[in-house]
C-alpha positions as a printed NumPy array, in Angstrom:
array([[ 20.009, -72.642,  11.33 ],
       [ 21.241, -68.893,  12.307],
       [ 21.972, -66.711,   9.771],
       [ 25.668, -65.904,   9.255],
       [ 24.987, -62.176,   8.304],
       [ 22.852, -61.578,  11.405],
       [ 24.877, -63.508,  13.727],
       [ 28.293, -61.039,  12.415],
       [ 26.049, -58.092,  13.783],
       [ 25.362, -58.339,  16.799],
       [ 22.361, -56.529,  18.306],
       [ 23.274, -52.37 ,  19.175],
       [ 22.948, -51.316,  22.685],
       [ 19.737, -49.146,  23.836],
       [ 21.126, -45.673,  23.238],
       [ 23.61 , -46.31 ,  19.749],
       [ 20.538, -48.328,  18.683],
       [ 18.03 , -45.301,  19.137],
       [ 20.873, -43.032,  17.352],
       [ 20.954, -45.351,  14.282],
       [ 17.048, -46.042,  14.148],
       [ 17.283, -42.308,  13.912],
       [ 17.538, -42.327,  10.337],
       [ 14.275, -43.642,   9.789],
       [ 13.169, -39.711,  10.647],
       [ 14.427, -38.972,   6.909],
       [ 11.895, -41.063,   5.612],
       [  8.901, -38.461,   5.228],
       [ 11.836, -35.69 ,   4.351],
       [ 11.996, -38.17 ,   1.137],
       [  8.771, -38.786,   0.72 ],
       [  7.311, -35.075,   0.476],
       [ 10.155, -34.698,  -1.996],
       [  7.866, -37.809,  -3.981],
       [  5.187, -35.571,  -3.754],
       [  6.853, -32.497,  -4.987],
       [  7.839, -34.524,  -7.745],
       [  4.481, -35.112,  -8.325],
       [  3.148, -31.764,  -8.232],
       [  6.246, -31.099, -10.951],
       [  4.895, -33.246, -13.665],
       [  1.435, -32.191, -13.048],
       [  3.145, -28.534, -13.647],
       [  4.946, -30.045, -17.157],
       [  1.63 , -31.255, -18.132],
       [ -0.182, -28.118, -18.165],
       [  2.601, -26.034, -19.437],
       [  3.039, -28.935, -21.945],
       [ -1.291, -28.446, -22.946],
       [ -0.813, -24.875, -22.994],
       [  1.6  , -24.948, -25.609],
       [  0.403, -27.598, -28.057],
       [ -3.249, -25.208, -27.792],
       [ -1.565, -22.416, -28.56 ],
       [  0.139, -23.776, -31.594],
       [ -3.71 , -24.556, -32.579],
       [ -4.492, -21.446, -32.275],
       [ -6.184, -20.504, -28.819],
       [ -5.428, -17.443, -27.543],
       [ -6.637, -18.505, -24.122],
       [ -3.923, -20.92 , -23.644],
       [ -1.386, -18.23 , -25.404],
       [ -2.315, -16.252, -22.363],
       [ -1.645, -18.479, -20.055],
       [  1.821, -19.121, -21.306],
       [  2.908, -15.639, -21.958],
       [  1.753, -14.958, -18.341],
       [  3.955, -17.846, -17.222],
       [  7.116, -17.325, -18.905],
       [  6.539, -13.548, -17.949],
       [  7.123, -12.576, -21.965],
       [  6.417,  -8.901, -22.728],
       [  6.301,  -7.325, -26.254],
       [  5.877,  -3.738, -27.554],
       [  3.37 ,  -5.229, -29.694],
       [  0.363,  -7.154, -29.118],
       [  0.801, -10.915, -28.952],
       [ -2.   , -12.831, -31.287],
       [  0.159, -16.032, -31.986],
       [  3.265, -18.071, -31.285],
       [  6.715, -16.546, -32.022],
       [  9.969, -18.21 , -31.511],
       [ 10.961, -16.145, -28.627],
       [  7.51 , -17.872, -26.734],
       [  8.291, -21.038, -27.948],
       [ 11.978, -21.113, -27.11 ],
       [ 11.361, -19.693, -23.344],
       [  8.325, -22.161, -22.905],
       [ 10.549, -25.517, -23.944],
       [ 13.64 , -24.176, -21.572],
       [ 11.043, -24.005, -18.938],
       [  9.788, -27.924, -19.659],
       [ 13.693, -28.766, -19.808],
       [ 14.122, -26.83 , -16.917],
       [ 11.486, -28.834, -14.841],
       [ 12.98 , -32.139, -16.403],
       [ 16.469, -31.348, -15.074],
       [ 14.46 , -30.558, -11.495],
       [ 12.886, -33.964, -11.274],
       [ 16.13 , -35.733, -12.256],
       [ 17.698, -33.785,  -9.051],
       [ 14.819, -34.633,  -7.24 ],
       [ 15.107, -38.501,  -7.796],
       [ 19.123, -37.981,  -7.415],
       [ 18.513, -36.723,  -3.895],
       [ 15.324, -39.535,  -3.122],
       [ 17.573, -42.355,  -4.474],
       [ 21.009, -41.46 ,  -3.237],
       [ 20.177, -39.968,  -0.497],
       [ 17.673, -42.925,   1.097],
       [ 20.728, -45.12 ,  -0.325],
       [ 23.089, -43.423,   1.259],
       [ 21.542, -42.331,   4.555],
       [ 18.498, -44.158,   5.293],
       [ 18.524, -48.028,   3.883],
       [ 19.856, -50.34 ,   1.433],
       [ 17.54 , -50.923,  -1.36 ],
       [ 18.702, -53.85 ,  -2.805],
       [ 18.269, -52.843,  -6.232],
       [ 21.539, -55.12 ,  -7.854],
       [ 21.099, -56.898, -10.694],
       [ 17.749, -54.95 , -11.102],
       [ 17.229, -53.85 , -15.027],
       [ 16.308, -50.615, -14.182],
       [ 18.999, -49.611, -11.348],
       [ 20.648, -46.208, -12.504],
       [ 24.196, -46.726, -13.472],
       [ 25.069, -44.03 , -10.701],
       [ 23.464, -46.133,  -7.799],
       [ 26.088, -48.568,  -7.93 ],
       [ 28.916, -46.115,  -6.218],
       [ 26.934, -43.926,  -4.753],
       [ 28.169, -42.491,  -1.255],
       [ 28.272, -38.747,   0.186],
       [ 30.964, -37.396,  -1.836],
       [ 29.346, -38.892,  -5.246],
       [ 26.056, -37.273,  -4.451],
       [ 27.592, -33.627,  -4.143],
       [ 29.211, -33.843,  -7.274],
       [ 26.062, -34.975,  -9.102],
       [ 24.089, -32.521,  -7.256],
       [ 26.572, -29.48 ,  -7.516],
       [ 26.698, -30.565, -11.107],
       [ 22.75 , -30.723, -11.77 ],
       [ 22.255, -27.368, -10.327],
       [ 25.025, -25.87 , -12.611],
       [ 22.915, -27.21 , -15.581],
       [ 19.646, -25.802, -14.014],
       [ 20.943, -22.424, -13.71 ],
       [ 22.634, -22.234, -17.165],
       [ 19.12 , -23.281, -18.48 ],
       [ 17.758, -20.423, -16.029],
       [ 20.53 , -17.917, -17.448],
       [ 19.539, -18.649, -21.052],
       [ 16.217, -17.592, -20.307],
       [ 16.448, -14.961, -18.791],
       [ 18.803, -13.858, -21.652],
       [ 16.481, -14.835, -24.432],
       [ 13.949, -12.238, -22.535],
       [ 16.24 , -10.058, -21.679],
       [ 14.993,  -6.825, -22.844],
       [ 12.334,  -7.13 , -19.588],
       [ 15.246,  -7.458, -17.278],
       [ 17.443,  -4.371, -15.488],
       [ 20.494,  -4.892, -15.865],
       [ 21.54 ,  -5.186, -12.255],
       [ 19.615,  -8.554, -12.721],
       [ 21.222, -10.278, -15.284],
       [ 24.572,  -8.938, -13.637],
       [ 23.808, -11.082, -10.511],
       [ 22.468, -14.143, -12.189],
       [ 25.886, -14.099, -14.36 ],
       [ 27.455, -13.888, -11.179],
       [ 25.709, -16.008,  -9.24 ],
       [ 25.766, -18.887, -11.819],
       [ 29.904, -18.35 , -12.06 ],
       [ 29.751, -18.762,  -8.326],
       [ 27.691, -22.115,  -8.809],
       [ 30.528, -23.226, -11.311],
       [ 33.285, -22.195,  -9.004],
       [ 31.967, -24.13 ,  -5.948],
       [ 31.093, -27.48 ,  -8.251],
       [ 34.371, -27.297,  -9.27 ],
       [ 35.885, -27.052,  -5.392],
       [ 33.932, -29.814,  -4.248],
       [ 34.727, -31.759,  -7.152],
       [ 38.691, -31.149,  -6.585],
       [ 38.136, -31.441,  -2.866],
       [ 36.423, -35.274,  -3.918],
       [ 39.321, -35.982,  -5.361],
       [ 41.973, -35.159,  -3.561],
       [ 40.222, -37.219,  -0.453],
       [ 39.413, -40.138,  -2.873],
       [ 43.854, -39.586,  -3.506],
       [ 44.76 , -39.271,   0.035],
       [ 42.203, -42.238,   1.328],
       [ 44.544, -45.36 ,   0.078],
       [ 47.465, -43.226,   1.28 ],
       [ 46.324, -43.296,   4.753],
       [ 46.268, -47.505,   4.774]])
């Protein structure tokens, strides 16, 4: 017995069919963004060691973090302080919110461009999935970046005594620019998602 849902698409020609396997050339573009996802909770981890060491008292792993977080002080740094502490969890947060744009993009985007996954009625599908098309996917996207660089602008003003202040000018700036441009794509979403029944 033929299956109804093959037999209502029929087979593409040669050249559309080549165009639309075409898609399938995404597929390592996702999966190296699996692997820098990878490499990001290795990075979490060792951040994540560092710190709980530290708070135990090892000044080798205090090193390591003051180095990373790019902390200075007038004064000789023998323990944790708030400041350190503060800057080092808004960099863990700030590699969490990474890796949820990263599986935003590897989701919706192998949803959306590549293949079905099938994933209805699945426990675990992410409530998001569900109406996920291009325009959806900007505005989570233009969205998640907004909340990177506000964590990014935070720390950089929790250190900012080791900034000029041509720098935290332009990341002020730049993160109102971020804001201004979610908010354009977001009104530019829905004023196409007005318009669309309009046009039946």
């Amino acid at each position: 017995m033929a299956d109804p849902k093959r037999s209502a698409h029929p087979a593409l020609k040669p050249l559309p069919g080549l165009i639309f396997a075409s898609r399938w050339l995404q597929l390592p573009l996702y999966l190296g963004l699996i692997a820098a996802q990878v490499i990001y909770v290795y990075h979490f981890w060792v951040e994540l060691v560092h710190l709980i060491e530290a708070a135990f008292g090892s000044s080798t792993a205090l090193e390591a973090l003051v180095s990373s977080i790019g902390y200075k002080s007038d004064v000789a740094i023998t323990s944790l302080n708030e400041a350190i502490i503060m800057l080092v969890v808004l960099g863990l947060i700030d590699v969490v919110m990474i890796s949820n744009l990263l599986i935003m993009v590897i989701v919706g985007g192998y949803e959306t461009f590549v293949s079905r996954m099938n994933l209805e009625g699945h426990p675990d599908q992410p409530e998001w999935l569900s109406h996920v098309n291009a325009s959806v996917l900007k505005v989570k996207l233009a969205t998640a970046i907004i909340g990177i660089s506000s964590i990014h602008l935070l720390k950089t003003f929790i250190n900012a005594s080791n900034y000029e202040l041509k720098v935290l000018m332009w990341q002020t700036i730049i993160h109102i620019v971020f804001l201004l441009s979610a908010l354009a794509i977001a009104l530019a979403d829905r004023l196409m998602s007005q318009s669309a029944p309009a046009d039946h």
